[in-house]
N, C-alpha and C positions, 0 to 999 in steps of 0.2 A: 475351520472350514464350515459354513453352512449347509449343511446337508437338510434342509426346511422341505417339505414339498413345493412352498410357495414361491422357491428357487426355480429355474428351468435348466434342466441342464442342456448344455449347448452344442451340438457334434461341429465339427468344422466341416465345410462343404466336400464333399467325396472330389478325389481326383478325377482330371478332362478324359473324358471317353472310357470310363466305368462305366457299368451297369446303375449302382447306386448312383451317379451324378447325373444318370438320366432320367431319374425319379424325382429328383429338382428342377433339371431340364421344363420338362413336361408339368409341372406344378404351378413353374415359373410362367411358362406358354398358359394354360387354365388360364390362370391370375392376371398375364395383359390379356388376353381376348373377353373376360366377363368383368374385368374389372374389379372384381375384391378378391378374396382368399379362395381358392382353387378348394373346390369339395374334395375330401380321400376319395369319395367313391368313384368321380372322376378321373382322377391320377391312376388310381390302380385300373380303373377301367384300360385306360391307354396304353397303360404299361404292358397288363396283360394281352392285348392287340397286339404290342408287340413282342411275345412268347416270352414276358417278361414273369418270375414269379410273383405272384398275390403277397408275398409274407414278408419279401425283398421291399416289393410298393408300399405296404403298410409300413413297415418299419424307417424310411425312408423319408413316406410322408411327415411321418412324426416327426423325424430329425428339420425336417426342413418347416414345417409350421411352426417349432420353437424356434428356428433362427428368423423366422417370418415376423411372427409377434414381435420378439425380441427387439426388432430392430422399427417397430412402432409400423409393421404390416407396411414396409417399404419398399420389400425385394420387388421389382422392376412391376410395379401395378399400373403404368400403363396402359389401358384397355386399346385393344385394336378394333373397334367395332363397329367401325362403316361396313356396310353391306361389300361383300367381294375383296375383304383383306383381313388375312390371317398374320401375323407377325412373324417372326423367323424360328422356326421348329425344326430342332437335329432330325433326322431320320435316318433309318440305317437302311443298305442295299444289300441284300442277301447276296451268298455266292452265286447263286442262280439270275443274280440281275431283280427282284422282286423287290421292290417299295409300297410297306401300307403307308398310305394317304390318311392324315387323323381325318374324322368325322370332321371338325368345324372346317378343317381345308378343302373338303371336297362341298361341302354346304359354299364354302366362298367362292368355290371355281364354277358354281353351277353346273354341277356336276349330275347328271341324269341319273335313273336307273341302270340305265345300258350302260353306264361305263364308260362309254368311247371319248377318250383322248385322240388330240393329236399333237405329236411330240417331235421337236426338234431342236437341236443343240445348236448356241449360237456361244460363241466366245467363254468354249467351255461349259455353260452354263444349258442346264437339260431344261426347257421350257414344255410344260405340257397344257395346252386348251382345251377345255371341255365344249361340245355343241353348244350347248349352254351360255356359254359366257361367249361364244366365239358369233351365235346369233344376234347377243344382246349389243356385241360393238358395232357389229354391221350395223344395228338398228338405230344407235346413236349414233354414227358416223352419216349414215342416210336421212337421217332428219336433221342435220346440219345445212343439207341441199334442197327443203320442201318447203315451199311457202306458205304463209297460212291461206285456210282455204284454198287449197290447192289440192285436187285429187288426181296423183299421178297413176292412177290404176286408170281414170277415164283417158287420163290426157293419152297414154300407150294404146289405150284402144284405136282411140282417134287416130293417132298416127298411122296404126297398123290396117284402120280400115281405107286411109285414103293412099298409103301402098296398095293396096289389093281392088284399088278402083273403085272398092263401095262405099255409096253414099250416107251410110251407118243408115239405115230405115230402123224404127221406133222395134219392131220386130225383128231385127237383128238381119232379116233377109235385103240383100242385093238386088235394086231391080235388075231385070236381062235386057 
C-alpha cells in the first residue's frame, strides 16, 4: 500500500441529506456559478449561513477538493453565469418555515435592500420575485411595444390633454 504524501487520499462522497454532503452540495454550486474550483473560504462561509459547523466545512471541503482534483477538476464545473441565474442549490426550511437565500441567489433575483418578495406557489413549486427583477421584466416586456423614437411619456400626455379639452399651450396652461 502506498502511503506517499503524493498519494491523495480519497473519502467517498457523504450520504443524500447529511450535513457532510451538504458541504459538497454547496462546493459543488461555488464551482458551476464561478466556474473553477469553489474557495474554502467560500464553502465554509455558506455553510456557516446555514448554522453549519466551521470545522465540519473545513474538514469536508478537503474531502471534496481531493475528489475534485482527483477526477481532473471535473465535478460538475459548469459555470451558471448570465446575469439573473443561479443553478440548483439544496436549501433547508427550518421548522418555523425560515429559508436563507445564498448571497449569489439573492444577487440573481435582484434582490434589494428591503428584502421584499413576492411569493406564490404554482404546481407545488414556491416561486419568490424580488421588485427588482419583477421591474426589470416589466421593463422588457414594455420595450417590446415602443417604437423607436417614440416617446410614449409625451404621446400619454397628449392624449390626456385632448381628454381634458386642452390645447397642451407651450406653458402647460389651458386657454379659458
Amino acid at each position: 500500500m502506498d502511503t506517499s504524501k503524493d498519494t491523495p487520499v480519497l473519502y467517498p462522497m457523504p450520504g443524500e441529506g447529511t450535513r457532510t454532503r451538504r458541504v459538497w452540495e454547496i462546493a459543488d454550486a461555488v464551482t458551476r456559478e464561478t466556474g473553477h474550483r469553489a474557495a474554502r473560504r467560500d464553502v465554509v462561509e455558506r455553510f456557516v449561513a446555514e448554522n453549519g459547523n466551521p470545522n465540519t466545512a473545513n474538514t469536508q471541503y478537503q474531502h471534496w477538493k481531493a475528489a475534485f482534483d482527483a477526477q481532473g477538476g471535473s465535478r460538475e464545473t459548469s459555470a451558471g453565469s448570465e446575469p439573473g441565474h443561479v443553478g440548483p442549490q439544496s436549501l433547508k426550511v427550518s421548522a418555523d418555515g425560515r429559508v436563507a437565500i445564498p448571497q449569489p441567489m439573492r444577487v440573481a433575483m435582484f434582490l434589494g435592500e428591503d428584502g421584499h418578495v413576492t411569493a406564490r406557489v404554482v404546481d407545488g413549486e414556491l416561486r419568490l420575485v424580488a421588485r427588482g427583477a419583477a421591474i426589470r421584466r416589466m421593463q422588457n416586456e414594455a420595450r417590446a411595444y415602443k417604437k423607436p423614437g417614440e416617446s410614449v411619456v409625451d404621446e400619454f400626455l397628449g392624449d390626456r390633454r385632448r381628454m381634458w379639452g386642452e390645447r397642451g399651450e407651450p406653458d402647460g396652461q389651458a386657454k379659458q
